[in-house]
ZAVEX-999946 format. One record per atom (N, C-alpha, C): x, y, z. Coordinates in Angstrom, 1 decimal. Each point is the difference from the previous one (the first is absolute). Layout:
- u:v:w
- X:Y:Z .
...
This chain:
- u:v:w
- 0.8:-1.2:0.0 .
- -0.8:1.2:0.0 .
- 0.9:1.2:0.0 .
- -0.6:1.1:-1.1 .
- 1.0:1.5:0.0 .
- -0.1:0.5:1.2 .
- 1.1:0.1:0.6 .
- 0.0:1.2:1.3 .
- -0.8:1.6:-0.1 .
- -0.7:0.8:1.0 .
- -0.2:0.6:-0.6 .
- 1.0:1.1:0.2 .
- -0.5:1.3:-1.5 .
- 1.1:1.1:0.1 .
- -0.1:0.9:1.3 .
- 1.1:1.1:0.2 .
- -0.5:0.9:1.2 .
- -0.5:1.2:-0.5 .
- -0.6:0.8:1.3 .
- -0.9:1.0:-0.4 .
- 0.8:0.7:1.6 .
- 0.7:1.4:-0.4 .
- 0.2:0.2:1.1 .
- -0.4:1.7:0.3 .
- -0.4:-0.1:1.0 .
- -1.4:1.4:0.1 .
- 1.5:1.0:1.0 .
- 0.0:1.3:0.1 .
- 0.8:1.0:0.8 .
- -0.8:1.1:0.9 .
- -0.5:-0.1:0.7 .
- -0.9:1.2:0.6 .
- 0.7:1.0:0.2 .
- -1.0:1.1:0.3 .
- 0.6:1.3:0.4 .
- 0.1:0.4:1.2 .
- 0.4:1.5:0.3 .
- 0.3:0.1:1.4 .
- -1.5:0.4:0.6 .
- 0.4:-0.2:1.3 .
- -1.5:0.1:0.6 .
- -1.2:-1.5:-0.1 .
- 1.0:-0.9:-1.0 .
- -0.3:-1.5:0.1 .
- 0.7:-1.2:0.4 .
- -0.4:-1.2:0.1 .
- 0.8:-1.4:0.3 .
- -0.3:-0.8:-0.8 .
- 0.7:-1.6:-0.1 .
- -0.5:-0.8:-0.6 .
- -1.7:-0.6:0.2 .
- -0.2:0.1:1.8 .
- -1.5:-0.3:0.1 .
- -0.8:1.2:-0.9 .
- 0.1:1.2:0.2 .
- -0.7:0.6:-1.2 .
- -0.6:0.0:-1.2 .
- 0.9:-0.9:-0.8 .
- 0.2:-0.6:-1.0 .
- -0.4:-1.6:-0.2 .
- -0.6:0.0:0.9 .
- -0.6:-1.8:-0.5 .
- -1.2:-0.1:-1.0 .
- -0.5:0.8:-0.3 .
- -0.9:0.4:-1.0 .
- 0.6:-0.8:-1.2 .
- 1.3:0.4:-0.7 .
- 0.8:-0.6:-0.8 .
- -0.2:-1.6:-0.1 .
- 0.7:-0.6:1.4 .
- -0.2:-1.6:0.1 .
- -1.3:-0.4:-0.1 .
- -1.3:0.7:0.4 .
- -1.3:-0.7:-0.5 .
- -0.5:-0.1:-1.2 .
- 0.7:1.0:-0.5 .
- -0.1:-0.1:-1.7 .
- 0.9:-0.4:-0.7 .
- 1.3:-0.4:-0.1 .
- 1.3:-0.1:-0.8 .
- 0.1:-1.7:0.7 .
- -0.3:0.0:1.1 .
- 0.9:-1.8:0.2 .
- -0.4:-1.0:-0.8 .
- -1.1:-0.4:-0.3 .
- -0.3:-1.5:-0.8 .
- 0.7:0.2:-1.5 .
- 0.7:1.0:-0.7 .
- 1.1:-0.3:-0.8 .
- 1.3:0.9:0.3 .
- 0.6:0.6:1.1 .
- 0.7:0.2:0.4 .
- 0.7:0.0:1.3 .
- 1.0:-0.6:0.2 .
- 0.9:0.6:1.3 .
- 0.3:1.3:0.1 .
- -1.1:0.4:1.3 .
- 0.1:1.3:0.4 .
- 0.8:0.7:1.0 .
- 1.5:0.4:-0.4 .
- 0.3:0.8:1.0 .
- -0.4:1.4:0.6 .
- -0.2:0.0:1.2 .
- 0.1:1.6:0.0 .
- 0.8:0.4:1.6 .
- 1.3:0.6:-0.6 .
- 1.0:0.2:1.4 .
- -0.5:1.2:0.6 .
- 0.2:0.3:1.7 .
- -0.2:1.0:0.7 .
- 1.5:0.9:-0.6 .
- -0.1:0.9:-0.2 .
- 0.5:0.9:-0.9 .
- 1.1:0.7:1.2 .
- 1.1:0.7:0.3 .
- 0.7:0.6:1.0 .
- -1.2:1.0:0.5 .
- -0.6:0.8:-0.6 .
- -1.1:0.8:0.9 .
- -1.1:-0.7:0.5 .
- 0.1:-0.9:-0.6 .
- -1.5:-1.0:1.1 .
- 0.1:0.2:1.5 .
- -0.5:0.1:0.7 .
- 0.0:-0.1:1.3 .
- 0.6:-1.2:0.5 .
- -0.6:-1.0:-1.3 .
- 0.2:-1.6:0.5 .
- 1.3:-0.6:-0.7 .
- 1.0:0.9:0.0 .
- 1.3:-0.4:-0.8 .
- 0.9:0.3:1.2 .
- 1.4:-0.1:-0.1 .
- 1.2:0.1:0.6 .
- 0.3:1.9:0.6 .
- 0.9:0.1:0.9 .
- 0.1:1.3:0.2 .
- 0.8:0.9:-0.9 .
- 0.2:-0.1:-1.2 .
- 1.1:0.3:-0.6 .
- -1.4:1.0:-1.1 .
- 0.6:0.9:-0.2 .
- -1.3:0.9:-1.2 .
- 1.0:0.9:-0.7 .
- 0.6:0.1:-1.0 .
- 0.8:1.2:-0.5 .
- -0.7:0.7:-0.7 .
- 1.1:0.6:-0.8 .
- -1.0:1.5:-0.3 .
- 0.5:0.1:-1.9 .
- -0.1:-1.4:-0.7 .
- 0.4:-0.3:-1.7 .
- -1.2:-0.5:-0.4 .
- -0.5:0.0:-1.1 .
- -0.9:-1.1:-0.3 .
- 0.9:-1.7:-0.6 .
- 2.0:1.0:-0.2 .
- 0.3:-1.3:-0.3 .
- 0.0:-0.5:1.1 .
- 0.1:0.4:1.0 .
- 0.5:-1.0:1.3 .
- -1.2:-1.5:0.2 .
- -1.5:1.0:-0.2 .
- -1.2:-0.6:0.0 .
- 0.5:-1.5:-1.1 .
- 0.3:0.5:-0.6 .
- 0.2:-1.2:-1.5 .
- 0.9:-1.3:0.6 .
- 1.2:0.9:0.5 .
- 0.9:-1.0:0.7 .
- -0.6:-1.0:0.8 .
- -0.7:0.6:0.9 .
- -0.7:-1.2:1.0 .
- -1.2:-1.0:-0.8 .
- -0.6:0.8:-1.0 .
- -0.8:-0.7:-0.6 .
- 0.6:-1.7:-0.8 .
- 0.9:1.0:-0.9 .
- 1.2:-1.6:-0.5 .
- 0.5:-0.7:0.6 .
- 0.7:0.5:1.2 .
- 0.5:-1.1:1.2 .
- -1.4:-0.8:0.2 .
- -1.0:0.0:-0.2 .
- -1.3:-0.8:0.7 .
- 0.1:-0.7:-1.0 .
- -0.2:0.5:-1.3 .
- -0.4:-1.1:-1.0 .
- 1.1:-0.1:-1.3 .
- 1.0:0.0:0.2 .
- 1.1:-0.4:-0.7 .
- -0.2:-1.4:-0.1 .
- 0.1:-1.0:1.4 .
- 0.5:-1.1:-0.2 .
- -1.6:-0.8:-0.1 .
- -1.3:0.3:-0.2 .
- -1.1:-0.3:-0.3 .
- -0.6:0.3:-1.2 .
- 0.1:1.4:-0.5 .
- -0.7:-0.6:-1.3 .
- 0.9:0.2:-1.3 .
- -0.7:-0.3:-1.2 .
- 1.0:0.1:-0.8 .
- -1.1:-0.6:-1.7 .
- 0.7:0.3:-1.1 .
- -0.6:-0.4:-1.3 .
- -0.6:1.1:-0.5 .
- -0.8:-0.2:-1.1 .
- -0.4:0.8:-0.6 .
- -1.5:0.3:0.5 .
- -0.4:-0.9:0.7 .
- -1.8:0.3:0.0 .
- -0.2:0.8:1.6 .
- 0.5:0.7:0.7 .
- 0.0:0.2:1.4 .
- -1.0:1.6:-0.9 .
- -1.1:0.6:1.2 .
- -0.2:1.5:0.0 .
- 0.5:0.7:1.3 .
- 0.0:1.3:-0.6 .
- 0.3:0.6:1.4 .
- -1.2:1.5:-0.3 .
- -0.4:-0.2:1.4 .
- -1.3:1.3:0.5 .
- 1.1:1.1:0.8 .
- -0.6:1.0:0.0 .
- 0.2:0.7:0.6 .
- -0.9:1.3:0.4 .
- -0.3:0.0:1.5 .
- -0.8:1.7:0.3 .
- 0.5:1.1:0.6 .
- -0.5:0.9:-0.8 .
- 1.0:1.1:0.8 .
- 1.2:0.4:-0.3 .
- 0.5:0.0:1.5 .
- 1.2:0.2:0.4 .
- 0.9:-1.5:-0.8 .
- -0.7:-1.4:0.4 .
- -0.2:-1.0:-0.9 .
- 0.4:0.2:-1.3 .
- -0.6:0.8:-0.9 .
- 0.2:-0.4:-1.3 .
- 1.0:0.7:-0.6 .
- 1.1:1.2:1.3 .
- 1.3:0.4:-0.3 .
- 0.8:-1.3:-0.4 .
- -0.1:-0.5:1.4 .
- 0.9:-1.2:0.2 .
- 0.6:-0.9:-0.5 .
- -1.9:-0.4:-0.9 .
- 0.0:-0.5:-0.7 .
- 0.9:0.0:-1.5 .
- 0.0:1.2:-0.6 .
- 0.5:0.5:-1.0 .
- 1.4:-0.2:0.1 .
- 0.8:0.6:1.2 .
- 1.4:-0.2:-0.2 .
- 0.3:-1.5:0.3 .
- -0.7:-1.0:0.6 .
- 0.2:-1.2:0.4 .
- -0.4:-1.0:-1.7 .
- 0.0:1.1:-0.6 .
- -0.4:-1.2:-1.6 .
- 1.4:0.6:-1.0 .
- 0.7:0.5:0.9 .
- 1.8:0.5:-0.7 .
- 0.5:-1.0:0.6 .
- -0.6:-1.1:1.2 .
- 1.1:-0.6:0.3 .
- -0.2:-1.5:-0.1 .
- -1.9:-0.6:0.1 .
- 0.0:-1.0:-0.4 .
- -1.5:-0.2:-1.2 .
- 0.3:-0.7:-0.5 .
- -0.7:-0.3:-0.6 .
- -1.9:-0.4:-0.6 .
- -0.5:1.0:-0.5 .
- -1.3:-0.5:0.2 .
- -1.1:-0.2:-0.8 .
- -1.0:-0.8:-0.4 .
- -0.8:0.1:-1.6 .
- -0.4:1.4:-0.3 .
- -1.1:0.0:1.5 .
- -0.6:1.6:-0.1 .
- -0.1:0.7:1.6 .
- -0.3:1.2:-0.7 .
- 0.0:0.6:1.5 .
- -1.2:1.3:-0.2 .
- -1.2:-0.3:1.5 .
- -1.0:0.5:0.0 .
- 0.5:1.3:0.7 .
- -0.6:1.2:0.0 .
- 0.5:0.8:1.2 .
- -1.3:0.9:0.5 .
- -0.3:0.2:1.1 .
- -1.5:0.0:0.5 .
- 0.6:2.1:1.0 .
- -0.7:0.9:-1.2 .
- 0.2:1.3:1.0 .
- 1.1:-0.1:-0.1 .
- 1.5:-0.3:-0.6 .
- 1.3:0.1:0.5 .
- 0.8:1.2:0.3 .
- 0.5:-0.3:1.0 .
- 0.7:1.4:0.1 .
- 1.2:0.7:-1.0 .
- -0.3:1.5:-0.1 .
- 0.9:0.0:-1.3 .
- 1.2:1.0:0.6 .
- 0.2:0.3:1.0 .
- 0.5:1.3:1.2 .
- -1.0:0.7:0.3 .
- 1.0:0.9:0.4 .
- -0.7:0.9:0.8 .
- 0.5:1.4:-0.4 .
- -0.7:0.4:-0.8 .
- 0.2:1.6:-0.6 .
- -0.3:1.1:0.8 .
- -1.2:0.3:0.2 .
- -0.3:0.6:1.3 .
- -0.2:-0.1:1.3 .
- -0.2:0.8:0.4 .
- -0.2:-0.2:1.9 .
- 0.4:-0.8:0.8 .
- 1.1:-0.1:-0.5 .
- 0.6:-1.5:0.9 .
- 0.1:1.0:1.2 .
- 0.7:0.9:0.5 .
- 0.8:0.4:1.2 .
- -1.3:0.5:0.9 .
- -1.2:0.4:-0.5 .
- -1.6:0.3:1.0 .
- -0.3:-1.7:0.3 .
- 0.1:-1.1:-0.9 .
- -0.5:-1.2:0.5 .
- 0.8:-0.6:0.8 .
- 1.6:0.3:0.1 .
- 0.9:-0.3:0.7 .
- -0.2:0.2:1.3 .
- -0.5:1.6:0.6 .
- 0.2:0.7:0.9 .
- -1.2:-0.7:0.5 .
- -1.4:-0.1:-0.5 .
- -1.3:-0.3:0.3 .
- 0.1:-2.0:0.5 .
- 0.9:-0.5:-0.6 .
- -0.1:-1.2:0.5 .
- 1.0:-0.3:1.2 .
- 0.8:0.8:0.0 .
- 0.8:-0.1:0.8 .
- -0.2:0.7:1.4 .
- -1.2:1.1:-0.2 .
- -0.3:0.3:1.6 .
- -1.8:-0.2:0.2 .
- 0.0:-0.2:-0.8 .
- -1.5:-0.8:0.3 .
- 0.0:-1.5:0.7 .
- -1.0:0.0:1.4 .
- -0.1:-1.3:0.0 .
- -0.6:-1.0:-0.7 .
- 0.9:-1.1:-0.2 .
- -0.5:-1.1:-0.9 .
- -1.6:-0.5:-0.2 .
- -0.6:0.1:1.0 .
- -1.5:-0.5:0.3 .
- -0.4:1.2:-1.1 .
- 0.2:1.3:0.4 .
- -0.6:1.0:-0.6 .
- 0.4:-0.3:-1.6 .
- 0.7:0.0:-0.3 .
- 0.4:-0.7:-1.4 .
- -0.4:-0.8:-0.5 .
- -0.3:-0.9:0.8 .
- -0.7:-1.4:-0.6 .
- -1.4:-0.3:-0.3 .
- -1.0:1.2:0.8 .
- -1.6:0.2:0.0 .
- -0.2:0.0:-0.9 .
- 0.2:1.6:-1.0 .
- -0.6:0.2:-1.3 .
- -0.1:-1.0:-1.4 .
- 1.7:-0.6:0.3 .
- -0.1:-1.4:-1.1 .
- -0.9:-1.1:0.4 .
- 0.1:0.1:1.0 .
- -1.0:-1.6:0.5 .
- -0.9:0.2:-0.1 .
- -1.0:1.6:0.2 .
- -1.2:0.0:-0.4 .
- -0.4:-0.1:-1.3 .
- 0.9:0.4:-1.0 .
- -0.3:-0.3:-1.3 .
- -0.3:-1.4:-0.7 .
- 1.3:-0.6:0.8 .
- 0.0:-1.5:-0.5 .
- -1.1:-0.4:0.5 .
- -0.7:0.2:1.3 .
- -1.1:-0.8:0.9 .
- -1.1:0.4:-1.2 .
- 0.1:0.7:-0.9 .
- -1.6:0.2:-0.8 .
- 0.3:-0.8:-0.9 .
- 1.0:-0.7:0.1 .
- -0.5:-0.7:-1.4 .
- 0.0:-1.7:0.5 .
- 1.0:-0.3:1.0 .
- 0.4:-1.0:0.4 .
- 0.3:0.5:2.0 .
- -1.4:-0.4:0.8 .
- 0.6:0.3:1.2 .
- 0.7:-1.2:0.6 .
- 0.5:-1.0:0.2 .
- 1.3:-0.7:0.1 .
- 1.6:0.5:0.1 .
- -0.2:0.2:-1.8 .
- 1.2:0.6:-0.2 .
- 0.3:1.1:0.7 .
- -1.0:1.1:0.2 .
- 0.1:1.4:1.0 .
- 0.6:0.1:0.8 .
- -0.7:-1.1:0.7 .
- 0.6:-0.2:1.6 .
- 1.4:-0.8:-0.3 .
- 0.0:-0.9:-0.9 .
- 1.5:-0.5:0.1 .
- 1.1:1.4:-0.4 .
- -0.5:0.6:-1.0 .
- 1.1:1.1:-0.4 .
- 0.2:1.0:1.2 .
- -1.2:0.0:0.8 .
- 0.2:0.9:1.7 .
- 1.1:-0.8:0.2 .
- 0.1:-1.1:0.6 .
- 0.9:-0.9:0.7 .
- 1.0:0.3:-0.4 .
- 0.5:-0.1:-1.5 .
- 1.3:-0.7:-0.5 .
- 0.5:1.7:0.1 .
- -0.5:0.9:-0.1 .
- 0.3:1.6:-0.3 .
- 0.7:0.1:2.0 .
- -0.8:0.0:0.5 .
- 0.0:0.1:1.4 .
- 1.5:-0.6:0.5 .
- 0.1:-1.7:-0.3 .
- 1.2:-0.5:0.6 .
- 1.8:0.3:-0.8 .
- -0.5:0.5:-0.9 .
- 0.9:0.5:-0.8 .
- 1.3:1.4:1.0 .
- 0.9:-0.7:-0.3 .
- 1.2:1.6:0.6 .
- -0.5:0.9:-0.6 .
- 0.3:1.4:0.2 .
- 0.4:1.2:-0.5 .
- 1.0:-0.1:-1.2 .
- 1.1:-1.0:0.4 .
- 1.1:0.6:-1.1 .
- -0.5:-1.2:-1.4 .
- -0.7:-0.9:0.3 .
- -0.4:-0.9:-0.9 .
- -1.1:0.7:-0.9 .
- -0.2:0.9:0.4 .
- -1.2:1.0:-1.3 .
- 0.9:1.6:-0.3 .
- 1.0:0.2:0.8 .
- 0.9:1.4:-0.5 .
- 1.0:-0.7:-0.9 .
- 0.6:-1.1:-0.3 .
- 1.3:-0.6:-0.1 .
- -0.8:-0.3:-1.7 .
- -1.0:-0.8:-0.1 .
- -0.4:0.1:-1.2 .
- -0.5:1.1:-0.7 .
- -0.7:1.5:0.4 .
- 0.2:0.9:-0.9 .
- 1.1:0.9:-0.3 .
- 1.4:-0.6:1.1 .
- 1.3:1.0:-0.9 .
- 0.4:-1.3:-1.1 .
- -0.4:-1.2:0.6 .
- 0.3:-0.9:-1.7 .
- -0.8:0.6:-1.2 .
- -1.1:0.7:0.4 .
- -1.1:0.0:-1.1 .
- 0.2:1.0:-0.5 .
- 0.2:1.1:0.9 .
- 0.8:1.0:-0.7 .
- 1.2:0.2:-1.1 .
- 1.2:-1.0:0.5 .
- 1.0:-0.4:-1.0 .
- 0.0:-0.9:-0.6 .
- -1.1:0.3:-0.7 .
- -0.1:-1.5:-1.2 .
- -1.4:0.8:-1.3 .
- 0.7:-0.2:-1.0 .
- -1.0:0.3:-1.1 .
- -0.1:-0.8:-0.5 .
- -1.4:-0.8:-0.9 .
- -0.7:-0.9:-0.8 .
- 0.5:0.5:-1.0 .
- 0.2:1.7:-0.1 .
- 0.3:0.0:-1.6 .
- 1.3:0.0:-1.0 .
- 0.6:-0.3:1.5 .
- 1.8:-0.5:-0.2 .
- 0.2:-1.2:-1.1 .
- -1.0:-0.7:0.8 .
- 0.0:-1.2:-1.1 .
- -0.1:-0.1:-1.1 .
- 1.1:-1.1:-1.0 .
- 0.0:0.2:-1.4 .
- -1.0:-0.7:-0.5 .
- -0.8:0.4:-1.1 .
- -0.7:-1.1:-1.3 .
- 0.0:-1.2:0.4 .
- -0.3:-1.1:-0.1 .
- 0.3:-1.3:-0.6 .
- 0.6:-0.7:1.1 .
- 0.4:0.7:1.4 .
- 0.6:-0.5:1.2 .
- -0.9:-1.1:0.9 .
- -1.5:0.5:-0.5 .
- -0.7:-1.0:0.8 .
- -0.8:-1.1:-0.8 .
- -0.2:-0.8:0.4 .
- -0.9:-1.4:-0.2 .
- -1.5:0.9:-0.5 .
- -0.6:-0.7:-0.9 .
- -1.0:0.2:0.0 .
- -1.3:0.4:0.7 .
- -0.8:0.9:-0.3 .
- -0.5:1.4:1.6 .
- -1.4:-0.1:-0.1 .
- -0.7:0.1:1.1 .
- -1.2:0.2:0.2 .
- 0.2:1.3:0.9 .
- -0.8:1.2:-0.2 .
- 0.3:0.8:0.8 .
- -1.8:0.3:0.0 .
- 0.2:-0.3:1.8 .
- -1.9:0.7:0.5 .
- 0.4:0.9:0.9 .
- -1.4:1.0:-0.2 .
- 0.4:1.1:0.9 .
- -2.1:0.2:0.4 .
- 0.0:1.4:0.6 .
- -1.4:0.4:0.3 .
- 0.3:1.2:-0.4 .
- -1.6:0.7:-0.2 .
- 0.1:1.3:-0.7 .
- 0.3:0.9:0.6 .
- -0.2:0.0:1.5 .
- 0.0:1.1:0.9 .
- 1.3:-0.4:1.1 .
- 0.4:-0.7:-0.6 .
- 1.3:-0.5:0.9 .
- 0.8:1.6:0.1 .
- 0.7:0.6:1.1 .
- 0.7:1.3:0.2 .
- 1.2:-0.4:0.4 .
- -0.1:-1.4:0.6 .
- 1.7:-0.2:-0.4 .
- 1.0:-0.2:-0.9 .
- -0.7:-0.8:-1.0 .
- 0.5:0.0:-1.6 .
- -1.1:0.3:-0.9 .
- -0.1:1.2:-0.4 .
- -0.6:0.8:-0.9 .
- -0.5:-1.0:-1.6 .
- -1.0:0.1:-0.1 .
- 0.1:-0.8:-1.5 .
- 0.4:0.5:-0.9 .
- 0.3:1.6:0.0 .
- 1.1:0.2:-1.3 .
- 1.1:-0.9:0.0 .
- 0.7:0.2:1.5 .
- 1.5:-0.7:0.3 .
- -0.1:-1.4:-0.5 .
- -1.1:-0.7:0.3 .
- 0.3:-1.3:-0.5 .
- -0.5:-0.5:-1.5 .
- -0.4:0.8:-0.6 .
- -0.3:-0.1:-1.3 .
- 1.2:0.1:-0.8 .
- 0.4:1.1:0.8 .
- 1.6:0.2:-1.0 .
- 1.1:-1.0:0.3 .
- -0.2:-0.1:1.2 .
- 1.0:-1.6:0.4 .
- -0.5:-0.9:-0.4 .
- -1.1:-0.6:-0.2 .
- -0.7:-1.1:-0.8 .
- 0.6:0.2:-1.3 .
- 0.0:0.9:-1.2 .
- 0.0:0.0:-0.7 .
- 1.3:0.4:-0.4 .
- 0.7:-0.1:0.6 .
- 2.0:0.1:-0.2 .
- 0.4:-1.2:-0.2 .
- -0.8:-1.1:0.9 .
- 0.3:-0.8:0.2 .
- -0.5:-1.4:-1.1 .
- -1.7:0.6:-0.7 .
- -0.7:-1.1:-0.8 .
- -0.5:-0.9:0.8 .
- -0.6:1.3:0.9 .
- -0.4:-1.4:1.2 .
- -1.6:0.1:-0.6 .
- -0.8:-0.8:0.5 .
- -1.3:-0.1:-0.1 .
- -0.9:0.6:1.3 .
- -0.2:1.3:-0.2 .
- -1.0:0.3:1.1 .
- -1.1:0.4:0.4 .
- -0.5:-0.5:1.0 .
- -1.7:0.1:0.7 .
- 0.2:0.9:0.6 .
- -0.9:0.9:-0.1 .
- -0.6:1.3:1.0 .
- -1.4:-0.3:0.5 .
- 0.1:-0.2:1.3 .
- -1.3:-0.4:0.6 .
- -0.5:1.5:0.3 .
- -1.8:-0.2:-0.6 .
- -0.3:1.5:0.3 .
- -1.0:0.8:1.0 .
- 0.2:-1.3:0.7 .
- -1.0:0.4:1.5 .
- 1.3:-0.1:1.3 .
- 1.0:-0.1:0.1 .
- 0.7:-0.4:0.9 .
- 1.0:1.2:-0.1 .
- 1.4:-0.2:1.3 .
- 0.8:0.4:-0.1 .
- 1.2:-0.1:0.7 .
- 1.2:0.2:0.6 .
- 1.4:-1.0:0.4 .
- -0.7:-1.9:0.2 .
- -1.2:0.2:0.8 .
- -0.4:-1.6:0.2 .
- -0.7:-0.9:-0.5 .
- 0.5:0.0:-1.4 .
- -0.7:-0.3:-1.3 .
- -0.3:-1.4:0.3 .
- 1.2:-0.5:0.5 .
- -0.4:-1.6:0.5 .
- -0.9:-0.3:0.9 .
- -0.3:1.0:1.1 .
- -0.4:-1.0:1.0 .
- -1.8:0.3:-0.7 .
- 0.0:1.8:-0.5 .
- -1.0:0.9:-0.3 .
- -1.3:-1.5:-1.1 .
- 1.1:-0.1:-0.9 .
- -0.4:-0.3:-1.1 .
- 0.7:-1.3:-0.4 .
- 0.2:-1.1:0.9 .
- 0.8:-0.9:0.2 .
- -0.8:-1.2:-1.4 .
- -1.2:-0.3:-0.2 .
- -0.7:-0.8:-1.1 .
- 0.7:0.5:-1.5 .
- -0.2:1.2:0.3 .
- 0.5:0.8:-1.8 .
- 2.1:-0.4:0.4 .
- 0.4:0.2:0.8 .
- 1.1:-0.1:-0.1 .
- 0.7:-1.4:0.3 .
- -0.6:-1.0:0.3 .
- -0.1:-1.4:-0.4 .
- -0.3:-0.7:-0.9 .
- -0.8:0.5:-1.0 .
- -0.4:-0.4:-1.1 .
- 1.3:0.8:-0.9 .
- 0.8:0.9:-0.4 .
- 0.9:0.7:-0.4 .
- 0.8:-0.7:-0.1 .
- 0.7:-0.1:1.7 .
- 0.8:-1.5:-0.3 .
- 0.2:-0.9:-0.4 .
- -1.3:-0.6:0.2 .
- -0.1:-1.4:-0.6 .
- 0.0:0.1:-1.7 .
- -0.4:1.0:-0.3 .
- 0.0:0.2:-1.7 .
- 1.5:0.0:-0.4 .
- 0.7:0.8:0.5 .
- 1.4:0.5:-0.2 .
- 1.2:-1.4:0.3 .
- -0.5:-0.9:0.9 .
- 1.0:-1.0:0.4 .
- 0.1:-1.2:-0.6 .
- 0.7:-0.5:0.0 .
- 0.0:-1.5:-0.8 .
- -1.4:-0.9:1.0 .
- -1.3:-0.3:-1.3 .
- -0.8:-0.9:0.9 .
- 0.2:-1.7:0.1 .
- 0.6:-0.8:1.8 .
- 0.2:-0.9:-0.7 .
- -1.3:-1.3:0.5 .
């Protein structure tokens, strides 16, 4: 019997691998689904730097010696779908989905620096959980939690990464084959921004048009069906 290929998901900050199980209910009966707690996870090691390569580093130390061939995908959200992108310079992949990905940070980084870093966390964590709770109250309260136990330097450490790193650095033809989803009203990645990075790239992209940064959890049927169109069906 063929083994099956991997499917390996990257969340963003302000998430964990439990976050992310949404993926394994839909991807496992033809994929092995990885999904690692990321250096910013709450639920990862104490070490968080401040590169997206660094992110990549720990990502390949995880799955260097696990996956491999030509049929593997790699997801990525967010802060995730940075990661993602520089982590397909180093290994190998058919295709690669990227959900809202982060492209930097052009503006306002040093007001959201200052605001996350003397804001208490709880206070931080309300307004997103209340949004997620309208669409999925589970996940709400899980996004309260995982936002909540999280350090301080594990949510400041990733936006001076995010800040020094551009999507648009990247050359032509560098990445694997692209699905790029986004939402219309997303304000963290603009859908101009990702149209024009979709389209640098010859990626194929969905603009969901009732949603926005939480296109997945928002609009998770339309953006599961995407995937599944976009991936090898086996």
């Amino acid at each position: 019997m063929k083994s099956k290929p991997f499917l390996v998901v990257l969340h963003g900050l302000g998430a964990s691998s439990e976050w992310m199980g949404i993926y394994k209910k839909s991807f496992s009966n033809n994929y092995n689904v990885i999904i690692p707690d990321m250096p910013y996870s709450p639920d990862s090691g104490p070490h968080c730097g401040k590169s997206i390569t660094g992110y990549v580093d720990y990502v390949y130390e995880l799955l260097k010696d696990t996956i491999g061939g030509e049929e593997s995908i790699l997801i990525g959200e967010s802060l995730g779908g940075a990661v993602a992108m520089v982590l397909c310079q180093k290994m190998s992949f058919k295709k690669l989905v990227l959900i809202a990905p982060s492209l930097g940070i052009e503006k306002g980084f040093m007001s959201t620096y200052l605001r996350m870093l003397l804001v208490p966390v709880d206070i931080l964590a309300e307004p997103v959980a209340e949004k997620i709770a309208k669409s999925d109250p589970e996940l709400g309260a899980l996004s309260k939690k995982i936002m909540i136990s999280t350090p301080k330097y594990k949510m400041l450490n990733p936006l001076v990464a995010m800040k020094r790193f551009s999507a648009f650095d990247l050359e032509p033809g560098c990445l694997p084959e692209l699905l790029v989803i986004g939402g219309k009203y997303d304000k963290v990645v603009p859908e101009d921004k990702l149209s024009l990075f979709a389209g640098k790239h010859g990626a194929n992209l969905y603009i969901n048009n009732e949603s926005g940064h939480h296109v997945a959890v928002n609009r998770w049927p339309d953006v599961e069906a995407r995937i599944k169109e976009f991936i090898p069906c086996l």
